[in-house]
C-alpha positions in Angstrom: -2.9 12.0 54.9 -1.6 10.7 57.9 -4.9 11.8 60.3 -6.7 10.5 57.8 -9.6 8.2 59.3 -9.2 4.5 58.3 -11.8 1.9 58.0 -12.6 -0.4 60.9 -15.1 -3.3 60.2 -17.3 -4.7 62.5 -18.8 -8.1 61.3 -21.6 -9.8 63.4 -25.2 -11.0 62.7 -27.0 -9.4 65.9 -27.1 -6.0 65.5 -27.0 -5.2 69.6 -23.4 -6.7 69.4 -22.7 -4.3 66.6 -24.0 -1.0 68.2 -22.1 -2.4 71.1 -18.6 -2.7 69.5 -19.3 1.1 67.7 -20.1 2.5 71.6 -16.9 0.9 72.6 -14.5 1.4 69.5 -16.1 5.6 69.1 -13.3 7.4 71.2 -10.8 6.0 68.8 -12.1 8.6 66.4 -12.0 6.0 63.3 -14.3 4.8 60.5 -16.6 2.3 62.0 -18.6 0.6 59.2 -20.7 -2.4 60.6 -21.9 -5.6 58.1 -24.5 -8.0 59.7 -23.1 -10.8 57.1 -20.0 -12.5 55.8 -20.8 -12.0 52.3 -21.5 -7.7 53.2 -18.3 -7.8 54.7 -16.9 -9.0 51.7 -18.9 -6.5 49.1 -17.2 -3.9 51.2 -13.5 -5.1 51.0 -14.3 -5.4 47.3 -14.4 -2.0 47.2 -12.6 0.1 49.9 -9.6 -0.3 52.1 -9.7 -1.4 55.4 -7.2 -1.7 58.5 -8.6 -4.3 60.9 -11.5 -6.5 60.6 -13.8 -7.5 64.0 -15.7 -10.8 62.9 -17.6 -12.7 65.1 -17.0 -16.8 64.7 -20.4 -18.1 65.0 -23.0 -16.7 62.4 -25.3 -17.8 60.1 -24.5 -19.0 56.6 -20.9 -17.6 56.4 -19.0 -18.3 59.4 -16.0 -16.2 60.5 -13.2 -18.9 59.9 -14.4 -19.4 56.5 -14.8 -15.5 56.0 -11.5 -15.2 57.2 -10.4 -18.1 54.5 -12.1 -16.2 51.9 -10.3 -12.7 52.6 -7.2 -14.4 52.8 -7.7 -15.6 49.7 -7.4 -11.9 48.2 -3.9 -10.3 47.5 -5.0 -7.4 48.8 -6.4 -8.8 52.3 -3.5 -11.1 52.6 -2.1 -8.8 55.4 -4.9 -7.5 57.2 -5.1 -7.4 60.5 -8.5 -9.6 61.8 -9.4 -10.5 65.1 -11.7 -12.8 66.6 -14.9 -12.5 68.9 -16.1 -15.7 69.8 -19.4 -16.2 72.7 -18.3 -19.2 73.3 -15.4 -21.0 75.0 -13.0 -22.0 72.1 -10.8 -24.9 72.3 -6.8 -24.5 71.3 -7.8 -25.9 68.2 -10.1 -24.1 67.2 -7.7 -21.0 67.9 -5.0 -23.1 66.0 -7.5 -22.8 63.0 -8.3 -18.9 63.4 -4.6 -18.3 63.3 -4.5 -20.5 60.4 -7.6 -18.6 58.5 -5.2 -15.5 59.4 -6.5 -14.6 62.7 -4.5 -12.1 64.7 -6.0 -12.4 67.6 -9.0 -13.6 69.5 -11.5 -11.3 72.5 -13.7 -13.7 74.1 -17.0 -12.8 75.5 -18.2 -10.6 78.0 -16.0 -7.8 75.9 -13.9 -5.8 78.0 -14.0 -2.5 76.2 -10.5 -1.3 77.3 -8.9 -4.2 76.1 -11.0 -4.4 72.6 -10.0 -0.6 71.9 -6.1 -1.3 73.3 -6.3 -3.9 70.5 -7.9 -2.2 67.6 -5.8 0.9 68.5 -2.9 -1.3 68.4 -3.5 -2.6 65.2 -5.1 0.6 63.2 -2.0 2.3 64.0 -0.1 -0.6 62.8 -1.8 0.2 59.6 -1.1 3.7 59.7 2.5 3.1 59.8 2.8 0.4 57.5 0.8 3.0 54.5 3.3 5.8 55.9 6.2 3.6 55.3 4.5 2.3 51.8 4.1 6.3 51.0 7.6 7.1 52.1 9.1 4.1 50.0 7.7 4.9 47.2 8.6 8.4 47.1 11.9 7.6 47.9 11.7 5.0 45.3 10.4 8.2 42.8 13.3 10.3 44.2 15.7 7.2 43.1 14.1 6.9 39.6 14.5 10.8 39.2 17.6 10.8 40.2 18.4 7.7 38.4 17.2 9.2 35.4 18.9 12.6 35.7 22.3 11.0 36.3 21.9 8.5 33.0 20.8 11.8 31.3 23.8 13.7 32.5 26.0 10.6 31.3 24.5 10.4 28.0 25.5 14.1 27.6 29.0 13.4 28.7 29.4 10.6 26.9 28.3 12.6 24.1 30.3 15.4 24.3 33.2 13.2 25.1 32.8 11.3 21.8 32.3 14.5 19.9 35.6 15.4 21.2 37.1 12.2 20.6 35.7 12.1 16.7 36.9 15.9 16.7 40.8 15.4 17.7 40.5 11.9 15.7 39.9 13.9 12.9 42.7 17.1 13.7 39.5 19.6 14.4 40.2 20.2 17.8 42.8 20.5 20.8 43.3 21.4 24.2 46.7 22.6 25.8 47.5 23.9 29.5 50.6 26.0 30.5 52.0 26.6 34.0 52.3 30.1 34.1 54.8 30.0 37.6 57.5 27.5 36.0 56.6 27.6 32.6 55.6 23.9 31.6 53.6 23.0 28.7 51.2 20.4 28.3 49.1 19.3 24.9 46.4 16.4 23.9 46.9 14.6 20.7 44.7 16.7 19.1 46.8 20.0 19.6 49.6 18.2 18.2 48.0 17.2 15.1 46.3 20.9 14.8 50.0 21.9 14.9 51.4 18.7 12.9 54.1 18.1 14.6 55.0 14.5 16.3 54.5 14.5 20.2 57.6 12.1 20.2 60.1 14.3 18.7 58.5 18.1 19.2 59.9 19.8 22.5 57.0 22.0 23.9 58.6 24.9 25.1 57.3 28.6 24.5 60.2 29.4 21.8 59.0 26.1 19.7 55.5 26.8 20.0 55.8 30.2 18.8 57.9 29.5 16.0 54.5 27.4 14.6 52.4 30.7 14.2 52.0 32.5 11.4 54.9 35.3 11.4 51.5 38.2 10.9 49.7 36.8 13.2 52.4 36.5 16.4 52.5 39.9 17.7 49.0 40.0 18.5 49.3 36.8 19.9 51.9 38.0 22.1 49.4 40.8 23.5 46.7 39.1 24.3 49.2 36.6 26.6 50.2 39.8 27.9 47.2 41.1 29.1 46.7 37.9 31.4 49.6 39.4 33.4 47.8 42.7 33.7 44.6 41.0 35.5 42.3 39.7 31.9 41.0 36.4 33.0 40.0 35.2 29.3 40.8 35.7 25.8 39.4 34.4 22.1 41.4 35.3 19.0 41.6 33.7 15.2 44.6 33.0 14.1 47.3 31.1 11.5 49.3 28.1 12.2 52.3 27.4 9.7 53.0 23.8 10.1 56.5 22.5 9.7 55.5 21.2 6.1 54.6 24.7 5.0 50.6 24.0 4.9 48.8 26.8 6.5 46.1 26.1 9.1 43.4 28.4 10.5 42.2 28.1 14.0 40.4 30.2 16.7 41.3 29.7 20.2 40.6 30.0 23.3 42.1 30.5 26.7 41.6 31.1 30.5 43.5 31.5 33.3 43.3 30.2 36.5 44.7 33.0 39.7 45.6 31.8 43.5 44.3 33.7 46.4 46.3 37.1 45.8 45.5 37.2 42.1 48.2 36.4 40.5 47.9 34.2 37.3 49.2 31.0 38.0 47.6 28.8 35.4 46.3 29.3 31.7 44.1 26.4 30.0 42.7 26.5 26.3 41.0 24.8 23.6 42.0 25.3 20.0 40.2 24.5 17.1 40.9 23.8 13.7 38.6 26.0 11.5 40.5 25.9 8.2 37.6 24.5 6.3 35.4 27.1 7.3 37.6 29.9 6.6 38.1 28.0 2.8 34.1 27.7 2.8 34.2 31.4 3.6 36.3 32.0 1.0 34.4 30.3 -1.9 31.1 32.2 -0.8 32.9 35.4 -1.3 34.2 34.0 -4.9 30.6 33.2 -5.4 29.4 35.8 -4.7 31.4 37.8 -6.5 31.0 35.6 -9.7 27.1 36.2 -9.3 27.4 39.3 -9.2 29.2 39.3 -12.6 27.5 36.8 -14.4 24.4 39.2 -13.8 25.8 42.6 -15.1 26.8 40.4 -18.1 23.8 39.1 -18.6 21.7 42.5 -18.2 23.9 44.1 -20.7 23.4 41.2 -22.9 20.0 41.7 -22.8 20.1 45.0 -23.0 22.0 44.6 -26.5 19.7 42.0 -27.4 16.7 45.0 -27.1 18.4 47.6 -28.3 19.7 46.0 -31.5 16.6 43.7 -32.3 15.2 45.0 -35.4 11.8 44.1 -37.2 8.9 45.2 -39.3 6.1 45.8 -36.5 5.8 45.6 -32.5 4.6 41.8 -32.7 7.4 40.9 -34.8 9.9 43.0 -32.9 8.5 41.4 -29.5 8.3 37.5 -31.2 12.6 38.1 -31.8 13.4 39.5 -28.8 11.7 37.1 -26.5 13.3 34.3 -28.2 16.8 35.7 -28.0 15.6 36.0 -24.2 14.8 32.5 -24.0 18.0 31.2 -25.5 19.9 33.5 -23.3 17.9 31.7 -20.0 18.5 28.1 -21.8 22.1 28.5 -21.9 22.0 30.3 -18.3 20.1 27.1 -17.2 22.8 24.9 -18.6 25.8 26.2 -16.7 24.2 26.8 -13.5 23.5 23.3 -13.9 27.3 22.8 -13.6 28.0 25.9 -11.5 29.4 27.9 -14.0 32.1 25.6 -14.9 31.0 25.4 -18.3 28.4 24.0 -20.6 28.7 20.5 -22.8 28.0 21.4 -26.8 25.5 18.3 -27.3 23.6 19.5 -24.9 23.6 23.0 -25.5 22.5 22.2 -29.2 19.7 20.2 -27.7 18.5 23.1 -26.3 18.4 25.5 -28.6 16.9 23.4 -31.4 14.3 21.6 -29.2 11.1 23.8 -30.1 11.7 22.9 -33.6 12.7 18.8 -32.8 9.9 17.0 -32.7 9.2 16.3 -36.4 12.1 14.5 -36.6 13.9 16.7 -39.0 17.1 17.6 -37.3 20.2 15.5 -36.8 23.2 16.4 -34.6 26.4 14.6 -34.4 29.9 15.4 -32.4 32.1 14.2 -29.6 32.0 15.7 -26.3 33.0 19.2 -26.2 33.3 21.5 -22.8 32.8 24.9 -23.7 33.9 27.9 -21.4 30.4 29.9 -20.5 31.4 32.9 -22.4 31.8 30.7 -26.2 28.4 28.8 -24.7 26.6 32.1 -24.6 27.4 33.4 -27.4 26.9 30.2 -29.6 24.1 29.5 -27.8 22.3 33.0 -29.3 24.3 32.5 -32.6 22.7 28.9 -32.7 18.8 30.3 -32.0 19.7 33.4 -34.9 20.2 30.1 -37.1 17.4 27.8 -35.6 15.0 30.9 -36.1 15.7 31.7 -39.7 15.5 28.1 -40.5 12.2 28.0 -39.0 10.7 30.9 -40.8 12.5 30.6 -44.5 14.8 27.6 -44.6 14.5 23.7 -44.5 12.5 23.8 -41.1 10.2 25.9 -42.8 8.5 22.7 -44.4 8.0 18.7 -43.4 10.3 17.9 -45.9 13.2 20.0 -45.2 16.0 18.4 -43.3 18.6 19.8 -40.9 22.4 18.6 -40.3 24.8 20.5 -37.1 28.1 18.0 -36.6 30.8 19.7 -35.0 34.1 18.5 -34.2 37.7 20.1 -32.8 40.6 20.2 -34.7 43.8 22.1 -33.2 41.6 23.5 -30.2 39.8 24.8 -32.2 35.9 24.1 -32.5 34.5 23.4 -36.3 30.6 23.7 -36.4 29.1 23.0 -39.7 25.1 23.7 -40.0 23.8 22.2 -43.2 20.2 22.9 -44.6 18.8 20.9 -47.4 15.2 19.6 -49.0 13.4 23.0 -47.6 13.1 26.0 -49.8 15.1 27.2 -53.1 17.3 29.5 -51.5 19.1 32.7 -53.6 21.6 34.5 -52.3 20.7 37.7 -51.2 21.6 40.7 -52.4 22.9 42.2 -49.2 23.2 40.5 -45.0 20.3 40.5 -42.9 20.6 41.8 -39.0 20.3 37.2 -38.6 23.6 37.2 -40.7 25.3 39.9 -39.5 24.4 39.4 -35.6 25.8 36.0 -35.9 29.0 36.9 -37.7 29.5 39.8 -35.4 29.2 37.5 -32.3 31.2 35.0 -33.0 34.1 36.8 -34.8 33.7 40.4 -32.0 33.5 38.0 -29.1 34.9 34.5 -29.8 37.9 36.2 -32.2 36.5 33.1 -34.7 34.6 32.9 -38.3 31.4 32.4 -39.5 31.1 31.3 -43.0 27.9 31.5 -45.2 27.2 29.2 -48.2 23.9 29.9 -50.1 23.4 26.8 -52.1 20.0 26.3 -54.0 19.3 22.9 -52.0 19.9 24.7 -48.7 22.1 27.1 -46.7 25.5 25.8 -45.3 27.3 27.7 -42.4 30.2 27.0 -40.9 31.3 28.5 -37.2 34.8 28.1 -36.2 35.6 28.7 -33.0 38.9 28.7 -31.0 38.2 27.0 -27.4 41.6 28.4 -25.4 41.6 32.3 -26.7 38.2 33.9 -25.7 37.6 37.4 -25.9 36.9 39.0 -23.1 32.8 38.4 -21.9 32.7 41.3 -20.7 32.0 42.4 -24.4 28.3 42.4 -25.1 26.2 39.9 -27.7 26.0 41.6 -31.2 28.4 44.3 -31.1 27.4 45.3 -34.5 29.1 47.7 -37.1 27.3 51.0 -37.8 25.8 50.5 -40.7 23.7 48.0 -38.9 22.2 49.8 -36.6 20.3 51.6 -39.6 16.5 50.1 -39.7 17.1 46.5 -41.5 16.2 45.5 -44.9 14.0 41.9 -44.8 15.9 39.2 -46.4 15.8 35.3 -46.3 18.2 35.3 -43.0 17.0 38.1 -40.6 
């Protein structure tokens, strides 16, 4: 860029005095563009740069002082370099006013071409140097910027880190400790001495105090891997117990380096420690979950697998209808304590549940407190609820408009007392012998909850009472209608089946 050619323009109205000036000015090896007007001249500065201007004073029209006004008049022209050419003698005013219109200098005529090109040279390289000095200043001022940039960049990141540090011992996560390996001196942050709890004002830190706050399994190893810094290892990483003078346990992984002098020999050891108890609790309940998952699913495949092997009915629709609706009430009640991660479900609203295919003729009413019941006593009155719900629906009171439905519950003793009233549906007649509906229902609740179930057949409607005790609970592992014998003969239809 620097041998670049620049522009030179040559302004005069007589083009002899032009081809003249371009004989003279041609061993300079520039850009010689030649005008023959002031207004050309200044249609050509509009639109390219140029490094000196050679205007004659006296032409036509445009003059060269009020040329030189007008390009002076540009921001961009405010510095260029113009000079002079004048046929005439001119008076020191009149060279007052060139300088004033921004003149740089004045060649009278005859022009004496070695001192026109001394000048022009004189000032094109002017111009060269002033665009390299532009160039290099505003790469250096890119450089600056970059750099600029880089080093706000880089202090953002310390900054950063440094305030994640900060908020990290603030909050006991995180500490860092150095130890003199030559005398033996110790030296800890505030946030190793609140990973440790103890008080930086009263705890000496010396080797036999520090020791005594790890975990009694976890110091021998410990003790190793300190060991094998004397025995050339540079770096170690271990997890590991700290038993803090109140008795809490902490877990934490550390992490240490050492620093050697010139022969090798291990003069200094710096580490971090951090505090990673809630992780290793976090760990912990995973595993728990997992292990619950993995129970609450065999439970639930055997249920189902009772629920199919013990289903009984006339024909494959029939015996397809039952099953898939003890399946459904199984996922209801599923749904209702993963809602509450298997803590347990609330009896209102596993009632709602079960009963809500058959609620919207307004013929069911349910009153009780609040009850919590453990998920094995949900899932098994959850199934004994839909035996019920079903029946009702196909022979009892929700059999027809007019039929009417009661469940209250209440607790008495810790024990859960469920009453299930039917009335305005159906005469009902005791039958002659239990249905599988009867009998699953009894079965569940008295095999698996250790409770009773209690059937009244009154002509107005069927009563049943379930009583349930909320703190002894069979085991779960027991499988939904663990049935006698005699019931797994092909059933007899009846009004509750």
């Amino acid at each position: 860029m620097d041998n670049e050619k620049i522009n030179i323009l040559l302004v005069d109205d007589q083009p002899a005095k032009l081809l003249a000036y371009e004989v003279i000015l041609k061993e300079l090896g520039e850009h010689l563009v030649a005008v023959s007007s002031g207004r050309d001249a200044l249609e050509f500065l509009l639109k390219n740069e140029v490094a000196v201007i050679l205007v004659d004073v006296c032409m036509p029209e445009l003059d060269g002082f009020e040329l030189a006004a007008m390009i002076r008049e540009h921001p961009r022209f405010q510095k260029t370099a113009m000079i002079f050419i004048s046929a005439i003698q001119v008076s020191d005013f009149d060279r007052l006013r060139g300088y004033e219109m921004g003149a740089v200098d004045y060649v009278p005529v005859p022009v004496v071409p070695e001192v026109l090109r001394a000048k022009i040279r004189v000032f094109a390289e002017l111009y060269r140097k002033t665009r390299q000095l532009e160039r290099l200043n505003a790469e250096l001022e890119d450089r600056v910027r970059a750099r600029t940039a880089e080093l706000e960049q880089s202090t953002a990141r310390l900054v950063e880190s440094e305030q994640r540090r900060s908020m990290a011992i603030a909050a006991g996560k995180m500490g860092s400790w150095d130890w003199d390996w030559v005398n033996g001196d110790w030296m800890w942050d505030e946030g190793q001495y609140k990973i440790f709890g103890v008080d930086p004002k009263s705890f000496q830190l010396t080797s036999e105090n520090i020791q005594g706050l790890f975990h009694p399994e976890d110091v021998d190893e410990l003790r190793q891997a300190w060991a094998g810094f004397g025995k050339g290892e540079t770096s170690y990483e271990a997890e590991f117990r700290v038993l803090r003078p109140d008795g809490e346990v902490r877990w934490c992984v550390g992490t240490a380096a050492a620093t050697s002098d010139r022969s090798g020999r291990v003069v200094r050891v710096s580490g971090v420690t951090v505090d990673i108890t809630d992780r290793k609790r976090a760990e912990e309940r995973q595993s728990l979950l997992t292990r619950e998952v993995d129970h609450r699913a065999k439970n639930a495949l055997a249920l189902a697998q009772s629920i199919v092997r013990l289903t009984r009915a006339q024909n494959v629709t029939a015996y397809v209808r039952a099953v898939e609706g003890r399946i459904t009430a199984l996922a209801r009640v599923h749904t209702v304590l993963s809602l509450s991660s298997w803590q347990g479900a609330e009896i209102r609203r596993l009632v709602t549940e079960e009963i809500a295919p058959y609620s919207e003729a307004g013929q069911i009413q349910i009153e009780g407190s609040e009850v919590q019941l453990q998920p094995a006593t949900a899932q098994t009155l959850a199934l004994a609820l839909h035996e019920l719900v079903t029946n009702s629906a196909k022979y009892g009171s929700l059999s027809v408009l007019s039929g009417r439905l009661a469940i209250t519950w209440e607790v008495q003793d810790d024990t859960l007392i469920l009453a299930w009233v039917e009335s305005g549906g159906p005469k009902v007649t005791k039958p002659k012998q239990k249905g599988f509906g009867t009998r699953s229902v009894i079965a569940s609740i008295e095999t698996q909850l250790g409770g009773q179930a209690d059937f009244e057949w009154r002509a107005e409607g069927l009563i049943c009472r379930l009583t349930v005790p909320l703190r002894s609970v069979v085991s779960d592992t027991q499988t939904f209608h663990e049935l006698p014998a005699e019931d797994r003969k092909p059933a007899v239809r009846s009004r509750v089946g």
